[in-house]
N, CA, C and O atoms as a GROMACS GRO file, in nm:
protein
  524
    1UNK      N    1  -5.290   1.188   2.222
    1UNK     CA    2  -5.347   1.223   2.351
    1UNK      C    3  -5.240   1.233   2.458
    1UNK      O    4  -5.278   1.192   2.568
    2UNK      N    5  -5.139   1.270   2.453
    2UNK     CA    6  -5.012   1.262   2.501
    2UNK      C    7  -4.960   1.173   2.606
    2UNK      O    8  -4.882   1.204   2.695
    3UNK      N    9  -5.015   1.058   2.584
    3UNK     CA   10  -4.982   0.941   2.631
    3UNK      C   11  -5.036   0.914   2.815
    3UNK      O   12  -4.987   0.837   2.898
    4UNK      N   13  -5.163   1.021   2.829
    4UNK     CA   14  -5.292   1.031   2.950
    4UNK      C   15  -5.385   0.969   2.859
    4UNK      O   16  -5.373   0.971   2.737
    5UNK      N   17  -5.497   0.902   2.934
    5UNK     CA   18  -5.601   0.863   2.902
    5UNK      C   19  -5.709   0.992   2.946
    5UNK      O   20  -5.648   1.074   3.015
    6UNK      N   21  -5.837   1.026   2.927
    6UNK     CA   22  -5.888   1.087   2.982
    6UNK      C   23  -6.023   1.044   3.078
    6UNK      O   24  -6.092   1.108   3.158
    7UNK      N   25  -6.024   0.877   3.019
    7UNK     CA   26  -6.141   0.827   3.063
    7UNK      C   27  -6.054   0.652   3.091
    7UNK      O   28  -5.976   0.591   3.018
    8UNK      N   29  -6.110   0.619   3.219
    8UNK     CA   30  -6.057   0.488   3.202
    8UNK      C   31  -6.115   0.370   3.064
    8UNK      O   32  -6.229   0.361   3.020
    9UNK      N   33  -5.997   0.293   3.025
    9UNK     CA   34  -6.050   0.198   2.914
    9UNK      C   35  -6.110   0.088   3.011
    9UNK      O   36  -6.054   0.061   3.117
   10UNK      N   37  -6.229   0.025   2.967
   10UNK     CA   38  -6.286  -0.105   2.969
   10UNK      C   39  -6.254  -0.172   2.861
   10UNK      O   40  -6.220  -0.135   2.749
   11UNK      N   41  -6.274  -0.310   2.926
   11UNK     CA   42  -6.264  -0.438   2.812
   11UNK      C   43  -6.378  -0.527   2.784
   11UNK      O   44  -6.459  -0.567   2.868
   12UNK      N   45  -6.378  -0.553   2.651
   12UNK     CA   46  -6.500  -0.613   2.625
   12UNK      C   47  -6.514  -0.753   2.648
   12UNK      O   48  -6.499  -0.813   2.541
   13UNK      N   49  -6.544  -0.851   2.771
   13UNK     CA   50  -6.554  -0.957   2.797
   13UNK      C   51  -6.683  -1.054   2.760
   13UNK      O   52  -6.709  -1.156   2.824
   14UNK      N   53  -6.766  -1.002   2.640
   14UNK     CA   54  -6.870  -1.038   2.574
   14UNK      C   55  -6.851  -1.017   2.408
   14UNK      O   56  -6.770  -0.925   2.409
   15UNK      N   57  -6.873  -1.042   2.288
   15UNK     CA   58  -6.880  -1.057   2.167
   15UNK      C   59  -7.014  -0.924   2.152
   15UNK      O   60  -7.135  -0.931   2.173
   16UNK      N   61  -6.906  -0.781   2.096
   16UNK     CA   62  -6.992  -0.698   2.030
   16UNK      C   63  -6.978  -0.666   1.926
   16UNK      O   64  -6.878  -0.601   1.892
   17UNK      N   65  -7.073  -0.701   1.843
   17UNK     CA   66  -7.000  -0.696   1.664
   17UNK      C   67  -7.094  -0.588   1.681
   17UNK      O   68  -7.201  -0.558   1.734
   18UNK      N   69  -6.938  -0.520   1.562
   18UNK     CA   70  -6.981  -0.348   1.494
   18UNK      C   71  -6.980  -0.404   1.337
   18UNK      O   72  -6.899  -0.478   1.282
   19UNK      N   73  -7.138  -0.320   1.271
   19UNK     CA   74  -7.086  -0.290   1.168
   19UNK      C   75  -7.147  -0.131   1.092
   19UNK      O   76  -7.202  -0.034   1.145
   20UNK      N   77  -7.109  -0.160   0.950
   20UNK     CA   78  -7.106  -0.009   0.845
   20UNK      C   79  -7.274  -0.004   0.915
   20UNK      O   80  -7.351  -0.100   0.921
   21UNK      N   81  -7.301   0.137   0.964
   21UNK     CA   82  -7.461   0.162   0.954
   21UNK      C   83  -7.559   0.164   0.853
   21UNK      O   84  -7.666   0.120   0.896
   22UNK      N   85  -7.564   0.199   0.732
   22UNK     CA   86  -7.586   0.202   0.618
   22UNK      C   87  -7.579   0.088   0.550
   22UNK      O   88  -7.682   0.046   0.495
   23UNK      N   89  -7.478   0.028   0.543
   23UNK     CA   90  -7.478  -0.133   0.468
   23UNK      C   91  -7.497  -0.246   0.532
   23UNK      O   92  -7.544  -0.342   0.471
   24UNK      N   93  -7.462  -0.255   0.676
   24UNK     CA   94  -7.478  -0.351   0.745
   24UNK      C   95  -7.347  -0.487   0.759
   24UNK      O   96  -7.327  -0.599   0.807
   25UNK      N   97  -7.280  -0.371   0.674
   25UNK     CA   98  -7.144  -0.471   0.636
   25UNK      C   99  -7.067  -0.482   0.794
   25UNK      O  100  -7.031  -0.387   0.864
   26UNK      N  101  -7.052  -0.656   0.832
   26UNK     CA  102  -6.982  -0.650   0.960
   26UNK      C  103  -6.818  -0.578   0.953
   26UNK      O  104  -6.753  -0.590   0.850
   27UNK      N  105  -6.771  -0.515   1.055
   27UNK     CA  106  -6.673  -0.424   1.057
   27UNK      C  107  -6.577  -0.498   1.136
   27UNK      O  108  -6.459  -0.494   1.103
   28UNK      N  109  -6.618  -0.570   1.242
   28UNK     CA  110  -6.544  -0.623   1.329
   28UNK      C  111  -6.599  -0.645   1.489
   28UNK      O  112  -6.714  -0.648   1.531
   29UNK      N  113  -6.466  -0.658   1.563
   29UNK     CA  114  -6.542  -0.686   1.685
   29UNK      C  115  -6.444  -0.550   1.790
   29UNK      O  116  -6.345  -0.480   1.775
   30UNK      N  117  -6.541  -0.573   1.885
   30UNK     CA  118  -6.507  -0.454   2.023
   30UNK      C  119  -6.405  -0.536   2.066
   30UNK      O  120  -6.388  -0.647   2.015
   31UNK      N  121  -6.311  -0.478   2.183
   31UNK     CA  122  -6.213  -0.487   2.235
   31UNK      C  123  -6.196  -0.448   2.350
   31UNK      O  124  -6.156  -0.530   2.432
   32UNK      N  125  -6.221  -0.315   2.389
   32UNK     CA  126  -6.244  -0.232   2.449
   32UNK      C  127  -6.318  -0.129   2.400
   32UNK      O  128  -6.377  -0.131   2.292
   33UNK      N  129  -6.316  -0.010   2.504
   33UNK     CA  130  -6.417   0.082   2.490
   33UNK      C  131  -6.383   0.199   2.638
   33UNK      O  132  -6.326   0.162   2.740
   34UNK      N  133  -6.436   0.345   2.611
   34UNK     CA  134  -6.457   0.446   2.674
   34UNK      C  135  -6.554   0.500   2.671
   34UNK      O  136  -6.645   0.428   2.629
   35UNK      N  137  -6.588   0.620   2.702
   35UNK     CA  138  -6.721   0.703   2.681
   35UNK      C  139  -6.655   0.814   2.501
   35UNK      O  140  -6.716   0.883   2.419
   36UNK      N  141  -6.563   0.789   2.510
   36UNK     CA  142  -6.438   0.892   2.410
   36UNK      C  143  -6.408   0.818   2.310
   36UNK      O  144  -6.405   0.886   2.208
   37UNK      N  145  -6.382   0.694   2.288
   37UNK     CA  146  -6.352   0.588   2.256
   37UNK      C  147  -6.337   0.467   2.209
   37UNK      O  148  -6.305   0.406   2.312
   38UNK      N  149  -6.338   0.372   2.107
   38UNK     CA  150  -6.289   0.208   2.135
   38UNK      C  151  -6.178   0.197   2.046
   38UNK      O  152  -6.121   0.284   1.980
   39UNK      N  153  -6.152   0.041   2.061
   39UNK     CA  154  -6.057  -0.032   1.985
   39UNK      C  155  -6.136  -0.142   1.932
   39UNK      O  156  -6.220  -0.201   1.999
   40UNK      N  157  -6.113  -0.166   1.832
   40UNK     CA  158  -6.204  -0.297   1.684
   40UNK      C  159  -6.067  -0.388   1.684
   40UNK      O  160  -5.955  -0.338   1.695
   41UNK      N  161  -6.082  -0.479   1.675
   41UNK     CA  162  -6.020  -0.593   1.592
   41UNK      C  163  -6.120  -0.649   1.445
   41UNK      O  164  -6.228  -0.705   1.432
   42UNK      N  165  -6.024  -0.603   1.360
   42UNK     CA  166  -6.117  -0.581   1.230
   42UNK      C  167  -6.038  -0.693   1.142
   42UNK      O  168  -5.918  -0.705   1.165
   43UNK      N  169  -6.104  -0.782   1.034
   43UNK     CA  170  -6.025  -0.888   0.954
   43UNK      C  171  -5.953  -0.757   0.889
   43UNK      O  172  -5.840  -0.792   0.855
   44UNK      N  173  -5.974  -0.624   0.860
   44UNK     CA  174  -5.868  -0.576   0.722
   44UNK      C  175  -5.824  -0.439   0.777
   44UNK      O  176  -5.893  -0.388   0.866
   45UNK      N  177  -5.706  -0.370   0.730
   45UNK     CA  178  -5.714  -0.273   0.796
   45UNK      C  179  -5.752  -0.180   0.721
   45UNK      O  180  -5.743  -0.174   0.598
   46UNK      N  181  -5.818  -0.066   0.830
   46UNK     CA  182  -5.949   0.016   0.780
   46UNK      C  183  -5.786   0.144   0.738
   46UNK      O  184  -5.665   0.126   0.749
   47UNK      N  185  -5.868   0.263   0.691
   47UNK     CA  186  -5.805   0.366   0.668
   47UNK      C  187  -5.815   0.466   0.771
   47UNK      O  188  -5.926   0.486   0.822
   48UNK      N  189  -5.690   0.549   0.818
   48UNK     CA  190  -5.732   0.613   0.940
   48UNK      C  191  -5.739   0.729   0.905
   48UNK      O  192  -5.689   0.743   0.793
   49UNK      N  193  -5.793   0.859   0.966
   49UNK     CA  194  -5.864   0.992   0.922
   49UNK      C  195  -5.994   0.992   0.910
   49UNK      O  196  -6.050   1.102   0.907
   50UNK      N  197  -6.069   0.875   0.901
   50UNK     CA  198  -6.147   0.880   0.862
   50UNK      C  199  -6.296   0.808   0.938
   50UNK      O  200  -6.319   0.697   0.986
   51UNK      N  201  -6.377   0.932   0.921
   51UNK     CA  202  -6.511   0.914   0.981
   51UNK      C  203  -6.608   0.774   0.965
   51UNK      O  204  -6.622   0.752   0.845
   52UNK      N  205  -6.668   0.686   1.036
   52UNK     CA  206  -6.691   0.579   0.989
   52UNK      C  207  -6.875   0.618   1.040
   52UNK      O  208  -6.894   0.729   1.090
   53UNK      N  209  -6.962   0.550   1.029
   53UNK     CA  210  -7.082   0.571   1.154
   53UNK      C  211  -7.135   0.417   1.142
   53UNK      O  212  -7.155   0.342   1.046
   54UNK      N  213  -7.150   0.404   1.307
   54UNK     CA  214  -7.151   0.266   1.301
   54UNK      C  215  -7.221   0.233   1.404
   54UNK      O  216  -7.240   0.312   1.496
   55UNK      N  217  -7.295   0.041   1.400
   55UNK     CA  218  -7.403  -0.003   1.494
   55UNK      C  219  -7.354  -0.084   1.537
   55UNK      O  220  -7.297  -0.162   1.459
   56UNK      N  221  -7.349  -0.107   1.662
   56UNK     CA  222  -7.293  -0.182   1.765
   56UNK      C  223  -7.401  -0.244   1.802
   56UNK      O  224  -7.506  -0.191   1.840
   57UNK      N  225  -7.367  -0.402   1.789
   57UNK     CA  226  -7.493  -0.500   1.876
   57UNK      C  227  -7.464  -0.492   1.970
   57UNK      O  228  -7.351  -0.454   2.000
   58UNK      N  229  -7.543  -0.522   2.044
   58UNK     CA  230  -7.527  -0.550   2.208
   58UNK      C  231  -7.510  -0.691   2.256
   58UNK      O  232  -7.476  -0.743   2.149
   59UNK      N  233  -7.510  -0.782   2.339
   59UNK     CA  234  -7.565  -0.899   2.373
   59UNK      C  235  -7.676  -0.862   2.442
   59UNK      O  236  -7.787  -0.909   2.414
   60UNK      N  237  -7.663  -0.797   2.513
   60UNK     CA  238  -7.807  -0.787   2.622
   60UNK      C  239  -7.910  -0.630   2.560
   60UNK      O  240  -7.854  -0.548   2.487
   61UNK      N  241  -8.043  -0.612   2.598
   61UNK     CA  242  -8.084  -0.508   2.579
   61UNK      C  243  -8.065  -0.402   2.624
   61UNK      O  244  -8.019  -0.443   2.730
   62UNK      N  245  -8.061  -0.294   2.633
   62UNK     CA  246  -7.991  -0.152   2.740
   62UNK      C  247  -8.092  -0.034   2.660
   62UNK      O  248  -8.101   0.014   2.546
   63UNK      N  249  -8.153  -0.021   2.777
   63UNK     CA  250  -8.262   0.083   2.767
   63UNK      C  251  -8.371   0.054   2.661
   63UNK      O  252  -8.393   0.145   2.582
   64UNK      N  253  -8.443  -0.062   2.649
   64UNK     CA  254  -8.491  -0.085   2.542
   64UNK      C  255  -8.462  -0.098   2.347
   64UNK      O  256  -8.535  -0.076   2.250
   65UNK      N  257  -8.305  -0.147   2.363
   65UNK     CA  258  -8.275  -0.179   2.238
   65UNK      C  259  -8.173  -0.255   2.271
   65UNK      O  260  -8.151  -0.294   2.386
   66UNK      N  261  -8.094  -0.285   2.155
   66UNK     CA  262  -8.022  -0.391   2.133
   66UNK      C  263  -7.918  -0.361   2.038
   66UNK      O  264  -7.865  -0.450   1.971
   67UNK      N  265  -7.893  -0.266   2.033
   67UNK     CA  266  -7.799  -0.150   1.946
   67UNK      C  267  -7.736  -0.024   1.997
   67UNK      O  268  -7.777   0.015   2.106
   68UNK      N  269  -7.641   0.048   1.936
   68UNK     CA  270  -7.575   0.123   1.953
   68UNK      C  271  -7.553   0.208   1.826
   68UNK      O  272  -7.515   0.144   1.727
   69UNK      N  273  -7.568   0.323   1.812
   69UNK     CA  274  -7.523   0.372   1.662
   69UNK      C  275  -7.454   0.495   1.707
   69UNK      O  276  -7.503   0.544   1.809
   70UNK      N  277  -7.341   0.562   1.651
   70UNK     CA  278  -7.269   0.638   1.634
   70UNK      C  279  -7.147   0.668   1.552
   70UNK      O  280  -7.094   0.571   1.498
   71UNK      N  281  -7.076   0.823   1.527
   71UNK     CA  282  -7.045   0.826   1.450
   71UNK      C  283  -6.892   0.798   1.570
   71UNK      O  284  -6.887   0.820   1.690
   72UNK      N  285  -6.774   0.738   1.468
   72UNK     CA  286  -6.621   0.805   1.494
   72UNK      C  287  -6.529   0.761   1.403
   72UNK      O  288  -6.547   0.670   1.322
   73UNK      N  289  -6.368   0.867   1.426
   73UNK     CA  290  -6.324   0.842   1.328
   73UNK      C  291  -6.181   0.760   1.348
   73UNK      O  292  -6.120   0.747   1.454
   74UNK      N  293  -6.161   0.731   1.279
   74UNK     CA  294  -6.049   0.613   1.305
   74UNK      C  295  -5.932   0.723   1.326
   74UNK      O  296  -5.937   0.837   1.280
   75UNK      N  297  -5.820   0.666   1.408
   75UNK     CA  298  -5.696   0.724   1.450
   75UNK      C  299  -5.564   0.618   1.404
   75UNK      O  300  -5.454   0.636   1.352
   76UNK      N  301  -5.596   0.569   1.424
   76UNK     CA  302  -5.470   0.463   1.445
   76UNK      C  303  -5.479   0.340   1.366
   76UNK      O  304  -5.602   0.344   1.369
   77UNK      N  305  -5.452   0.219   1.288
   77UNK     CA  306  -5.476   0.111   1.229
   77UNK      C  307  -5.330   0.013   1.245
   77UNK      O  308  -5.243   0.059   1.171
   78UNK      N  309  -5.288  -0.098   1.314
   78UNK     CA  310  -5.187  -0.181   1.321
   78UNK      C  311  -5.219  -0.318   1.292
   78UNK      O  312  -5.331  -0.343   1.335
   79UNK      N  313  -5.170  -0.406   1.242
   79UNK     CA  314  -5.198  -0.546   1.228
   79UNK      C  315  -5.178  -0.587   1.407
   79UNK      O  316  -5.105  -0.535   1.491
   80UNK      N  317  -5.280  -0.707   1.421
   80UNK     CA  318  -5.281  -0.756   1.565
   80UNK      C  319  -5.211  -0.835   1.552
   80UNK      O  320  -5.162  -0.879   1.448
   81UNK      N  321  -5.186  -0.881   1.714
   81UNK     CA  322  -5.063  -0.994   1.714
   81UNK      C  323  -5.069  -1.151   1.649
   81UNK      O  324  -5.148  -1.222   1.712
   82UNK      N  325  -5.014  -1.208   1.554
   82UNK     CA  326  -5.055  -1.337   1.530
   82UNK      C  327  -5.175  -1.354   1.520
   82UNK      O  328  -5.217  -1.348   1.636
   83UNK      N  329  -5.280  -1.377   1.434
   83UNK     CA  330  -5.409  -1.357   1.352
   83UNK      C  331  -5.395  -1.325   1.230
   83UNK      O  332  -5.441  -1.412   1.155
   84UNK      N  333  -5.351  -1.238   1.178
   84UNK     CA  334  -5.374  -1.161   1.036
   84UNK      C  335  -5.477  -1.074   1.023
   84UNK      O  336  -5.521  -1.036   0.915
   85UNK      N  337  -5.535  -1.027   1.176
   85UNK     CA  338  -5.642  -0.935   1.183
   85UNK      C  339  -5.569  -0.806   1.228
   85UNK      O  340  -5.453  -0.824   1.264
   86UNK      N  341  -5.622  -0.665   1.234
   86UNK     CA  342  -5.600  -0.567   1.281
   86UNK      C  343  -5.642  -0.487   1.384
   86UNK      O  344  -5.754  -0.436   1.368
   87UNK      N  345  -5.584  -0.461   1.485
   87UNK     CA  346  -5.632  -0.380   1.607
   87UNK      C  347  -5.633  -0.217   1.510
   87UNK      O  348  -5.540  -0.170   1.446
   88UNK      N  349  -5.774  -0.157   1.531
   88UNK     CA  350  -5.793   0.004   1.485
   88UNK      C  351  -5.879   0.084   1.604
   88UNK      O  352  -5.993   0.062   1.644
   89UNK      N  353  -5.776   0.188   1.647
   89UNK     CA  354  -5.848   0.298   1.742
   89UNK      C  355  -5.898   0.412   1.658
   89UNK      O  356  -5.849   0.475   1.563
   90UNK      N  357  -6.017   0.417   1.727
   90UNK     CA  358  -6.135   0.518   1.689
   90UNK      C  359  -6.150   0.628   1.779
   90UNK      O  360  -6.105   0.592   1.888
   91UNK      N  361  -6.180   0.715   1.784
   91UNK     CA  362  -6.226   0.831   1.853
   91UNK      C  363  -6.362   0.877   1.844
   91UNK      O  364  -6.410   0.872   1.731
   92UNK      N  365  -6.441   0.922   1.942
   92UNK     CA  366  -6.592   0.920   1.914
   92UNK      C  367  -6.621   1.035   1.879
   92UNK      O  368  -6.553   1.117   1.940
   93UNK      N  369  -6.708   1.091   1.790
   93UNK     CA  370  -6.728   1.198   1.749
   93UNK      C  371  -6.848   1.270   1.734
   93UNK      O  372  -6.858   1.392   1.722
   94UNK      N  373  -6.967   1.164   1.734
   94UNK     CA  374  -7.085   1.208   1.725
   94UNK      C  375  -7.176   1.094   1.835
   94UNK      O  376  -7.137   0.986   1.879
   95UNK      N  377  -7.259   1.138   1.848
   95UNK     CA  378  -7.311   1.029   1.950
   95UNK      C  379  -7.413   1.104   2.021
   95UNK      O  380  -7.372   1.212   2.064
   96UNK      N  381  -7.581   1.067   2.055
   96UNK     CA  382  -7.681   1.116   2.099
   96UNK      C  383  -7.673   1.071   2.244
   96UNK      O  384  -7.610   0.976   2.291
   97UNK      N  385  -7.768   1.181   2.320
   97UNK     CA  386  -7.748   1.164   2.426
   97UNK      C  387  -7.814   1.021   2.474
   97UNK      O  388  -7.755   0.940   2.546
   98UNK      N  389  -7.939   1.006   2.424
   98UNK     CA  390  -8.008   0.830   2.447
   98UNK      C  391  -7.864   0.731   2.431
   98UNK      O  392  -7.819   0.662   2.522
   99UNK      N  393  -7.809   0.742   2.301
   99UNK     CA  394  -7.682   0.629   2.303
   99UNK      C  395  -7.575   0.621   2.358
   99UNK      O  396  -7.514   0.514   2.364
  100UNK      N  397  -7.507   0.782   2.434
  100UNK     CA  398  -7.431   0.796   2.491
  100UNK      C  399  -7.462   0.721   2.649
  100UNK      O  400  -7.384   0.646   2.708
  101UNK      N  401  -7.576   0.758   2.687
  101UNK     CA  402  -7.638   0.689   2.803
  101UNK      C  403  -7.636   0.544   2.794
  101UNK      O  404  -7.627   0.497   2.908
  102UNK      N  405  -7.640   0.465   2.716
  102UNK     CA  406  -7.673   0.329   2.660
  102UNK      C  407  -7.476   0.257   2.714
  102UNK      O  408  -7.423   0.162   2.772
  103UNK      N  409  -7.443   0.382   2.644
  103UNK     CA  410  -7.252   0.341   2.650
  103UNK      C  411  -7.220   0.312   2.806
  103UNK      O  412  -7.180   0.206   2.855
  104UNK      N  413  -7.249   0.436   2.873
  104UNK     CA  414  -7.182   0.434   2.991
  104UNK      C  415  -7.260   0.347   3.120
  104UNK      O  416  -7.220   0.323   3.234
  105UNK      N  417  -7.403   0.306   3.043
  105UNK     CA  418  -7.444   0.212   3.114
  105UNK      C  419  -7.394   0.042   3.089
  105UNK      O  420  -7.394  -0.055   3.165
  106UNK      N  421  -7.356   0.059   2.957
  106UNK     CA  422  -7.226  -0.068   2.965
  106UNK      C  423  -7.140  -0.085   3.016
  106UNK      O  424  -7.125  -0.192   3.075
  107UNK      N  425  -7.048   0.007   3.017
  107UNK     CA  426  -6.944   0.035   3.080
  107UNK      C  427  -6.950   0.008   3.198
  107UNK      O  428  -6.832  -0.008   3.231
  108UNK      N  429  -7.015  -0.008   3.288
  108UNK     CA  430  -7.032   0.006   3.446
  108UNK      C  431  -7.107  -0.107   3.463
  108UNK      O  432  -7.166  -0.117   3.571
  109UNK      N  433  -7.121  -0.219   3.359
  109UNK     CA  434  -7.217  -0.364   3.407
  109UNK      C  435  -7.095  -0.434   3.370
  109UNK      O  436  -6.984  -0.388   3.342
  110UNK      N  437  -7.144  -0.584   3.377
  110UNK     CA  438  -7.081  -0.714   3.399
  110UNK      C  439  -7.023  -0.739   3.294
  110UNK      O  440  -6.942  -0.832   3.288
  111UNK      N  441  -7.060  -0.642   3.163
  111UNK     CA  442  -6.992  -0.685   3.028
  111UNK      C  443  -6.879  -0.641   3.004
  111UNK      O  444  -6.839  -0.671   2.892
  112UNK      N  445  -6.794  -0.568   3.078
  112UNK     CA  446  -6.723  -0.518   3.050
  112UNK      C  447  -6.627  -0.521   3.159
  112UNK      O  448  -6.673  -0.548   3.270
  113UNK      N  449  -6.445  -0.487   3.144
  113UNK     CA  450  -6.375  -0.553   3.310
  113UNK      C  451  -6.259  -0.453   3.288
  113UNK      O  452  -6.228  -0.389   3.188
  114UNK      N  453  -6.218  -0.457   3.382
  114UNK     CA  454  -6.058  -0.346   3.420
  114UNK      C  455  -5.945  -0.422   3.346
  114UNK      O  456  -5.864  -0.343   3.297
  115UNK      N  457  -5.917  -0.546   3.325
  115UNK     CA  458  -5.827  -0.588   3.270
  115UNK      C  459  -5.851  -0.701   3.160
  115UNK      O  460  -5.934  -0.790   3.178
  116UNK      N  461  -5.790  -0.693   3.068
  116UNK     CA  462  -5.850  -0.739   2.942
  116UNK      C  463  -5.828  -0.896   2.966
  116UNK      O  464  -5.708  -0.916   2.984
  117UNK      N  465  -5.908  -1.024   2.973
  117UNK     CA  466  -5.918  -1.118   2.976
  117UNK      C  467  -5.939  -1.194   2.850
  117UNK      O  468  -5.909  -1.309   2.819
  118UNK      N  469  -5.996  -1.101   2.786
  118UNK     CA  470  -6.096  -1.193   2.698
  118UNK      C  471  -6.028  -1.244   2.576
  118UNK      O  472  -5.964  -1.158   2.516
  119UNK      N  473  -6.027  -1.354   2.528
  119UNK     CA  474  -5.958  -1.440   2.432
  119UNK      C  475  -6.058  -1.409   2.325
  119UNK      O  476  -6.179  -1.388   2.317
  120UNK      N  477  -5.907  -1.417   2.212
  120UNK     CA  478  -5.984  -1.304   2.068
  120UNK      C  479  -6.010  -1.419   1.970
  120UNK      O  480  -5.949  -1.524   1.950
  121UNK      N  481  -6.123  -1.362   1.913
  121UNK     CA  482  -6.203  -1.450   1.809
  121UNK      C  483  -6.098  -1.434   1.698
  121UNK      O  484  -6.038  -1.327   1.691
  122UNK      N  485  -6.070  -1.535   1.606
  122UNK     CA  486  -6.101  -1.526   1.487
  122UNK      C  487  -6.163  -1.515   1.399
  122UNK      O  488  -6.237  -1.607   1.363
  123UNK      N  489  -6.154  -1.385   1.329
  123UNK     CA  490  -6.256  -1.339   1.257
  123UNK      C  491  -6.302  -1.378   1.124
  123UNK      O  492  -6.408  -1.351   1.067
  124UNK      N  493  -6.192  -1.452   1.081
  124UNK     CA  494  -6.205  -1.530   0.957
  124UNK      C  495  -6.272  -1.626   0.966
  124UNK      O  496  -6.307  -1.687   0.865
  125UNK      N  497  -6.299  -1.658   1.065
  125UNK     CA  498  -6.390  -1.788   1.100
  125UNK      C  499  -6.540  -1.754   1.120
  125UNK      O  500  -6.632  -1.832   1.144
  126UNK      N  501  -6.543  -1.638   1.108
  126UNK     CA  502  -6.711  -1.592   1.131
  126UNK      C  503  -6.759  -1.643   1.072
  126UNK      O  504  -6.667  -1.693   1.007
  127UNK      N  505  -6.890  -1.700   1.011
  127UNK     CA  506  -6.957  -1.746   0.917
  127UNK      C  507  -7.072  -1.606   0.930
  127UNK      O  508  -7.135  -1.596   1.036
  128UNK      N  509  -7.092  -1.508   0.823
  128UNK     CA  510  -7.178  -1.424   0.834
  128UNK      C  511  -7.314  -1.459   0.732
  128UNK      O  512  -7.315  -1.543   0.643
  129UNK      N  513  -7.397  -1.392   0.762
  129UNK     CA  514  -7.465  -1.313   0.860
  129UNK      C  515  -7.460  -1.371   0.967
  129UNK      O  516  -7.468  -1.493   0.981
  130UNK      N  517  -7.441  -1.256   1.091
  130UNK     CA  518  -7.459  -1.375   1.255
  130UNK      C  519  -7.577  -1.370   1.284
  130UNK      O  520  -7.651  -1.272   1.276
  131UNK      N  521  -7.608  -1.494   1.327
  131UNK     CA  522  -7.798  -1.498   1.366
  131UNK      C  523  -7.811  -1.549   1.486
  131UNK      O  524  -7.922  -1.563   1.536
   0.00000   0.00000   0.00000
């Protein structure tokens, strides 16, 4: 993207676990996020090229659900700093207008901040399913 953003990044100052839509397999957690956009901190690193489609919990409800589903495809995959987890950028690629609306109404509430604060989970420590 030649090193412009096109949309400002937000940061995720709340716990939004993504996972596989179809399997339900947890993927990881948010980081940030755009309307174009996020970054996962994932326990493994994913493969990049490649199209993923995926459900994003919410913490709070937004527009009458508690989810997020869309498609994107991975760009980028690096091990994160000290963890043994991986930071992976995605690019958005498919996405309805109801969920796109759902996004940018996150984006613009309390869950989300201009500068990244938020202290990163360990993901190995999840105990799954989260309930």
């Amino acid at each position: 993207m030649d090193g412009k953003r096109k949309f400002k990044r937000r940061y995720a100052n709340s716990f939004f676990g993504v996972y596989l839509k179809d399997t339900d397999e947890f993927v990881g957690c948010l980081v940030d996020m755009t309307v174009a956009g996020l970054m996962l901190e994932t326990m493994s690193a994913m493969e990049t090229d490649t199209l993923f489609e995926f459900r994003m919990d919410l913490p709070v409800e937004v527009e009458g659900s508690k989810d997020i589903t869309f498609r994107a495809k991975s760009i980028w995959c690096k091990p994160a700093k000290d963890r043994g987890q991986y930071a992976t950028g995605f690019e958005i690629q498919d996405v309805s207008e109801p969920e796109l609306k759902k996004i940018m109404l996150l984006l613009d509430g309390p869950l989300f901040d201009d500068v990244d604060g938020m202290v990163r989970v360990n993901l190995s420590k999840i105990q799954l399913p989260l309930t």
